[in-house]
C-alpha positions, 0 to 999 in steps of 0.5 A, a space after each residue: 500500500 501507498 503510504 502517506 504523510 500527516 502532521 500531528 499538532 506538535 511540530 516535533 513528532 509526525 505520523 505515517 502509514 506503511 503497510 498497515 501499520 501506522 509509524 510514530 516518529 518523535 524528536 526527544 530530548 528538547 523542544 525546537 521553540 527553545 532557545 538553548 540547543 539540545 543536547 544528544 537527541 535521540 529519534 524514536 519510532 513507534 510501529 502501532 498495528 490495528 487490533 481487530 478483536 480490543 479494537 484499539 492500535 497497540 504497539 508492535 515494535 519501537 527504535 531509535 536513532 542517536 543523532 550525533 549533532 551536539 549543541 545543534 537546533 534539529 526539526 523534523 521537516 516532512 517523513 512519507 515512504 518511498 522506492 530504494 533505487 538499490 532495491 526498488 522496495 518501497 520504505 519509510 523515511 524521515 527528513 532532519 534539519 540541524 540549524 547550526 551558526 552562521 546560517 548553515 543548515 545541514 539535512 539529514 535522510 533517514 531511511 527505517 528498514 524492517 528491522 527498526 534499523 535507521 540508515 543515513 541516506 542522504 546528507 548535505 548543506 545549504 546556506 539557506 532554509 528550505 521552506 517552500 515547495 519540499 518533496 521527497 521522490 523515489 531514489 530518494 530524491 529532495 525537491 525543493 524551492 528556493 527563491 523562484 528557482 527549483 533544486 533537487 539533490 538524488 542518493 545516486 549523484 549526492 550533489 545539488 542541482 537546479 532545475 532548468 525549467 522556468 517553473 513558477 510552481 510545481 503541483 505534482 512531482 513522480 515518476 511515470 512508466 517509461 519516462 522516468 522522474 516527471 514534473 508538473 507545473 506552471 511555467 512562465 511563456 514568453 509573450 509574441 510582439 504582436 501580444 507584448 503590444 496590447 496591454 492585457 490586465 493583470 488576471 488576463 497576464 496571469 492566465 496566459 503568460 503561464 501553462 502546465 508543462 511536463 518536464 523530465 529530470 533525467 533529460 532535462 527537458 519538457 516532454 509536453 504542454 499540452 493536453 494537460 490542463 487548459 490555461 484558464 485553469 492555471 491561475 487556480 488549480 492548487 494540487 493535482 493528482 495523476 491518474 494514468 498517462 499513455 502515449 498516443 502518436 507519441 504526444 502524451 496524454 494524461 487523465 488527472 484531478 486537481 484542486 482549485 481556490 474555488 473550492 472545486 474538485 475537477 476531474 481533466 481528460 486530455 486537457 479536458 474538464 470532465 466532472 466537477 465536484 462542489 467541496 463542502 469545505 474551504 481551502 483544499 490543500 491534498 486529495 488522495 485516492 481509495 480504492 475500497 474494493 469491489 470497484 469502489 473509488 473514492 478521493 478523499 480531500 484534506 482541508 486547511 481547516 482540519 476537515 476531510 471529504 471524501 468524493 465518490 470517483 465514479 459520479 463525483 459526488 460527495 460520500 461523506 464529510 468528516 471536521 475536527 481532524 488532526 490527520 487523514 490515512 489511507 492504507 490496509 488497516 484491517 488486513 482485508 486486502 483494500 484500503 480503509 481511511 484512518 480518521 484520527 481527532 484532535 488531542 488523539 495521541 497520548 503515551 501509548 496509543 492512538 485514543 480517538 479515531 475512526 477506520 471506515 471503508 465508507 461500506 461495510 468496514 466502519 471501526 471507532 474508538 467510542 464505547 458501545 453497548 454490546 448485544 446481539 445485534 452487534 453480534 450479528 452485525 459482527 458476523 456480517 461484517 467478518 463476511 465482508 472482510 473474507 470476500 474482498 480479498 478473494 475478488 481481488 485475488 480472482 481479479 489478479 489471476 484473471 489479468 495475468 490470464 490474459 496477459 499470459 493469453 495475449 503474449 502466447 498469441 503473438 508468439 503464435 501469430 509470429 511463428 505462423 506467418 514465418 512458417 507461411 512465408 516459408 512454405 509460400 516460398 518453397 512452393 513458389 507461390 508469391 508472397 504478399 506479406 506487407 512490410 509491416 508483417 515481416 518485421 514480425 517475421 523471425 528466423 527458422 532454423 538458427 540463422 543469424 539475425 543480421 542475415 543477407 539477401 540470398 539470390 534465387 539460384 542459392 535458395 534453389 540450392 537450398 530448397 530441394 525437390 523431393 523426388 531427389 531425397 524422398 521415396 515415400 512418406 506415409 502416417 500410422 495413428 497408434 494409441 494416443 500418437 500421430 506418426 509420420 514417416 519419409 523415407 529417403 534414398 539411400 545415398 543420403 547419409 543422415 543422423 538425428 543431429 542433422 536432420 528434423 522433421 517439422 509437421 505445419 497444420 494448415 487450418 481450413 479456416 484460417 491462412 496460418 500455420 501452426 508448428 506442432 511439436 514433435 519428436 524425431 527419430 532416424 531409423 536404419 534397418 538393415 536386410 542382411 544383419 550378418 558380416 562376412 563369415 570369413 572375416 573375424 571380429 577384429 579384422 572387421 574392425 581394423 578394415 573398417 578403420 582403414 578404409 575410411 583413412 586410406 586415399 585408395 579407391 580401388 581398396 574401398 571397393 573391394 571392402 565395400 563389395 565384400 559387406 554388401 549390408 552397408 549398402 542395403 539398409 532402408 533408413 527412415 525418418 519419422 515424427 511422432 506428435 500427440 493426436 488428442 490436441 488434433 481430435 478438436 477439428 473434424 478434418 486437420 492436414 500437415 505440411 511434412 517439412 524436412 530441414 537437412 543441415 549438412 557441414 561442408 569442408 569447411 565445417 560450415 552447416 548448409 541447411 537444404 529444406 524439402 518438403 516432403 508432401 501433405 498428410 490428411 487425417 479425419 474422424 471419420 477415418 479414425 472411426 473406420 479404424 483406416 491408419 489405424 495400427 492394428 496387430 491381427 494373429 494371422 500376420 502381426 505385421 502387414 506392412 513395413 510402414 507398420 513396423 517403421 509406426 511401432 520403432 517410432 513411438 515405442 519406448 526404446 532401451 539399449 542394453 550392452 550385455 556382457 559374459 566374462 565365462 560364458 557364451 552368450 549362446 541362450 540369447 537367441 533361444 530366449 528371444 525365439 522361444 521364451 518370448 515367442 519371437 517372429 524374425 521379420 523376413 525383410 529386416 532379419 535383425 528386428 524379432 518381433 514379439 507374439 507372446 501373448 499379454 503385455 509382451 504382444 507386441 514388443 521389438 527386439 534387436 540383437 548385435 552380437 559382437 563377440 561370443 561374449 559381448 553383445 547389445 539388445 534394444 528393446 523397443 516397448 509400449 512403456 518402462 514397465 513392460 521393458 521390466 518385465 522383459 529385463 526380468 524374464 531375460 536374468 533367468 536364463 543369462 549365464 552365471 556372472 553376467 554384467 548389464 549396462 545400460 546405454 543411455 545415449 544409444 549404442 550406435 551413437 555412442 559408438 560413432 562419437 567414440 570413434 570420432 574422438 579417438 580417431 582425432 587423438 591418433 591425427 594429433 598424435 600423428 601430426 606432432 610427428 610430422 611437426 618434428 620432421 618438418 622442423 628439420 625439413 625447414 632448417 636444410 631447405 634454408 640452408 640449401 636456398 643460402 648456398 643458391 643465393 651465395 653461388 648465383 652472386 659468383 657465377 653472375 660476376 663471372 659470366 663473361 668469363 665461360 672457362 671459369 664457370 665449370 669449377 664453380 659448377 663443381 664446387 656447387 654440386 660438392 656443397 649440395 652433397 655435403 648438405 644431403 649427407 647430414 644429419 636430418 634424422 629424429 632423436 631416438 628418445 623423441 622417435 620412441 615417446 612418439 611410436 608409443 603414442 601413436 601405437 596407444 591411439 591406434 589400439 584403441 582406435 581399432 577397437 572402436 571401428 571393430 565395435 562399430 562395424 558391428 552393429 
């Protein structure tokens, strides 16, 4: 809640609200209208809080601050809460004067934090008194006026400076959302010749020799002088009040209220007058604003006189007058979640407590300090007004949730709105349809797929490059509606090499509708299945390995064609990619279709990513084609698996597990036995490496796999509906593995992992290789200098000499001698560096070799 200040009669004590508590500050030890100094004082503060059920404020907590200013004069000039830049918490304050000799005045900030600990924020000097016109800001910030000019000194800058603008009087000072520290005031205007000619009367000067104007501190400057309030009223208006303040075609407007010396409350529109209210009281000095809750708005008007008002927001009509005050707070007495005025009468304060006061809502909330009879009405009248104390806060609290809703709506919205029309740009793109996005809609349009915002203009014959025709790439593309899933799949030819960090699959939902697309998450997977699982027979293990390996080093075409043509399986594995999306968020239309989208990154020589997009065809789905079970994914007894695309369905969205199973004793003979007899397992005939399990319960259904890689080393991938059938499987599976037998759980997939292993130790054996290289070239370098000194030395000689042929054939000789002393050298390796150098690269290649045996495999 926003705090406020009041005045008690004694001139050394003052009073604030914070947070619904009320805080007493008080100067002790000596009284200002003394003469002789005091002597150490002290600041006390007092936290009072409202209690409910005695009805009567009672004190929480107290502090103090010694004031260590010795024979000096101090006041207490204003206290009211305001923001901490450091924090931008909202906390109490006090302003301090010490009077001392020679017409030095120094001012002290005090800030008091939840603690009841005092914090000097701010101290400085002036060689006058501040009188007229102080105001403490966020920052905090004093505002003051001296003469006809305005100073302020921050926290942030601790050094005194004048406001530029020629202000005659400021009537509001704050701060507003994107503008920062704001002023509002009067401020004299130059007259033209032509008006300097005529001689206006003195009212007539006043009212248009000055306008309201809105001038920032931080720029320095005047944001605006108009639609504010019109000059007429300049002469009159006393304090003003903002309300809310927008910019529209970068003019600002502002909605606020203002007091006049006509005793009138007047609410301005854009610098229009919009109500106007007749106050029952004279000389207006300060309006606040209270929001009672349920939409009930009330300015409460404080007068000279020590009378109040309050003034209803919505017909400006006055709801209630109140005389014989000494102060007016408005803030969340009660703990009701809205705000109370605290109405405290003359000669209120004592020791301990306020005595004489009123807490009203101008509603149902209405607490007083004087003594009533109690009886069963006021028992009844007790529970009633409990019910109104519990359901404010809940309508707020509603009201809260219901803003963030929509605000929450609103950005997920745009967010939507921007990606639709980058995927239909896109899309409009590739199919080569014209574009009639307005310049305005592309500054809403964002990159795709990772690329730079400071991107260039790319000509038509680089996006034909980029944008691939799909009979190129693929083959067929076809969808299986499985359980709660949509899985799509494409089918690529089997010259694109692909893994699933180069590749996505992004399925757009094009909307009959609306001209939108809408990008639906999903979940990618690549799948290569090969039709002959088994290596040659001749070739063992870690040969397999070591030929992979080196065919995949060697420069030698004929080499790797001769290996390629001895594993046949490279080359015949069927590869698909597939998307796998939830289908209950599509059951909301009758009819839905996607765009298969297919973006393709692949890393040239220089290991810059070259993005190529395909787009693969349209996927069309009704209910009525799920009602009549058409894509749907069935399993009949007969044959489990009629065709392929059922199989590729259930890779796909099936949870998959890999495993790397290991026997140190035993051979790992029983695995087969396990999969075709224990789990009733089917060898799919096109792919024989996937086994397809018929046994019935939760097993029906599942997919295994089975690499063996050695007599005691293989890798088993389950494919299953959920965890807990990849359990029961596991369960099933210990009984019958060998004594001793280790499982370990591949996390990041076998052939994965095996690819990144054989990358890393591939690229130690280069490093190890070229820091061989390194040293022989360093000797390599030395004898190419020495030789290019020895061609420099005999081309001298034998130009000094050309005119003398007989003399030339000695040289020659010399020449030829000196190079065969050069190739007789040394140029050789140490021995020690030779060896150090062998030992590592006999290290890396080992477990090279290991890698591409492992890989080879699978």
């Amino acid at each position: 809640m926003t705090s406020k200040q009041a005045m008690s009669s004694n001139k050394q004590e003052r009073l604030l609200c914070y947070n619904g508590q009320v805080l007493v500050f008080q100067l002790s030890k000596g009284n200002f209208a003394d003469k002789e100094p005091t002597k150490t004082p002290i600041l006390h503060v007092r936290r009072m809080i409202f209690d409910r059920g005695t009805k009567v404020f009672v004190q929480k907590s107290t502090g103090f601050f010694t004031i260590k200013e010795e024979n000096s004069h101090l006041k207490i000039m204003c206290c009211n809460c305001v923001s901490d830049f450091r924090t931008g918490i909202n906390l109490p304050y006090i302003v301090i004067q010490n009077n001392k000799k020679n017409n030095v005045f120094e001012y002290f900030l005090l800030i008091l934090h939840s603690t009841n600990k005092f914090e000097m924020r701010l101290s400085f000097k002036l060689g006058y008194e501040m009188k007229d016109g102080l105001r403490v800001l966020n920052g905090p910030l004093i505002l003051w006026k001296h003469v006809k000019t305005f100073f302020f000194i921050s926290s942030q800058t601790g050094k005194v400076a004048s406001v530029s603008g020629n202000f005659s009087s400021i009537q509001w000072a704050g701060e507003i959302e994107n503008l920062g520290m704001v002023l509002l005031g009067l401020k004299e205007c130059c007259l033209s010749e032509e008006e300097c000619t005529q001689e206006p009367s003195k009212s007539d000067y006043a009212v248009w020799n000055t306008k309201f104007c809105v001038y920032s501190l931080e720029s320095q400057e005047v944001l605006s002088d108009t639609y504010i309030i019109p000059p007429a009223y300049s002469s009159v208006v006393t304090c003003v009040h903002i309300c809310a303040t927008e910019i529209i075609n970068h003019q600002l407007r502002i909605s606020l209220i203002a007091l006049t010396r006509r005793n009138q409350l007047i609410s301005f529109q854009n610098g229009t007058p919009k109500s106007v209210c007749q106050l029952p009281f004279g000389d207006p000095c300060a309006v606040q604003l209270m929001d009672s809750g349920g939409g009930n708005l009330f300015f409460v008007v404080s007068f000279m006189s020590n009378n109040a008002c309050a003034v209803w927001k919505e017909n400006f009509q006055v709801a209630a007058k109140w005389e014989k005050l000494s102060l007016v707070l408005i803030d969340d007495f009660i703990g009701s979640g809205t705000e109370q005025v605290l109405l405290l009468f003359k000669d209120s304060l004592n020791s301990d407590c306020l005595a004489s006061f009123k807490i009203t809502d101008l509603g149902k909330i209405n607490y007083s300090s004087e003594p009533s009879d109690c009886n069963e009405d006021d028992l009844f009248e007790d529970k009633q007004e409990n019910r109104y104390l519990v359901v404010p806060p809940l309508e707020t609290g509603l009201k809260i949730c219901f803003s963030s809703f929509r605000e929450l709506r609103q950005h997920l919205f745009l967010k939507e709105k921007i990606i639709s029309k980058s995927y239909k740009a896109l899309i409009n793109l590739v199919q080569g349809k014209d574009d009639n996005t307005s310049s305005a809609e592309e500054e809403c349009l964002v990159p795709l797929c990772g690329e730079e915002e400071n991107s260039v203009h790319i000509s038509d014959e680089k996006l034909s490059d980029n944008f691939q025709d799909s009979e190129q790439l693929v083959e067929k593309i076809w969808y299986r509606v499985m359980d709660d899933s949509l899985v799509v799949g494409v089918k690529t030819t089997s010259s694109l090499k692909l893994s699933l960090n180069d590749v996505t699959l992004s399925l757009l939902m094009d909307q009959a509708h609306d001209s939108r697309f809408r990008l639906l998450k999903c979940q990618n997977r690549v799948i290569k299945l090969s039709t002959n699982p088994f290596p040659a027979p001749y070739l063992k293990p870690d040969e397999i390995g070591l030929e992979a390996k080196r065919v995949k080093l060697t420069p030698d075409s004929k080499k790797e064609k001769s290996f390629v043509c001895e594993h046949p399986s490279k080359k015949e594995c069927v590869q698909i990619i597939t998307a796998v999306t939830s289908l209950s968020p599509l059951l909301a239309f009758s009819k839905f279709c996607c765009t298969v989208l297919l973006h393709i990154m692949e890393r040239e020589s220089g290991n810059c990513p070259k993005d190529r997009y395909v787009v693969c065809g349209r996927v069309f789905l009704s209910l009525e084609d799920l009602s009549t079970g058409r894509y749907l994914l069935t399993f009949p007894k007969k044959k489990p698996i009629e065709h392929m695309e059922d199989l590729f369905a259930l890779l796909a969205a099936f949870h998959k597990s890999c495993f790397q199973i290991m026997s140190p004793g035993y051979a790992l003979n029983s695995m087969k036995v396990w999969l075709l007899e224990h789990m009733k397992c089917e060898i799919i005939k096109e792919f024989p490496e996937v086994y397809f399990c018929e046994r019935p319960g939760s097993f029906y259904g599942t997919l295994f796999t089975w690499k063996q890689r050695t007599p005691f080393e293989g890798i088993l991938i389950i494919y299953s509906r959920n965890q807990t059938v990849m359990f029961q499987c596991l369960h099933n599976l210990i009984r019958i593995l060998p004594i001793n037998c280790f499982l370990k759980n591949l996390k990041s997939g076998s052939e994965n992992f095996l690819i990144d292993n054989m990358a890393v130790t591939l690229e130690k054996e280069l490093v190890t290789l070229s820091s061989l290289s390194s040293a022989i070239a360093k000797h390599e370098s030395n004898f190419m200098q020495r030789c290019e000194v020895s061609k420099g030395k005999s081309s001298v000689v034998v130009a000094a000499l050309s005119d003398r042929r007989e003399n030339i054939h000695p040289y020659r000789k010399e020449l030829q001698r000196e190079k065969k002393k050069m190739l007789q050298m040394n140029l050789k390796v140490s021995g020690a560096l030779y060896r150090e150098i062998t030992l590592k690269v006999a290290e890396v290649q080992l477990k090279s070799d290991f890698a591409a045996q492992k890989l080879s495999n699978l």
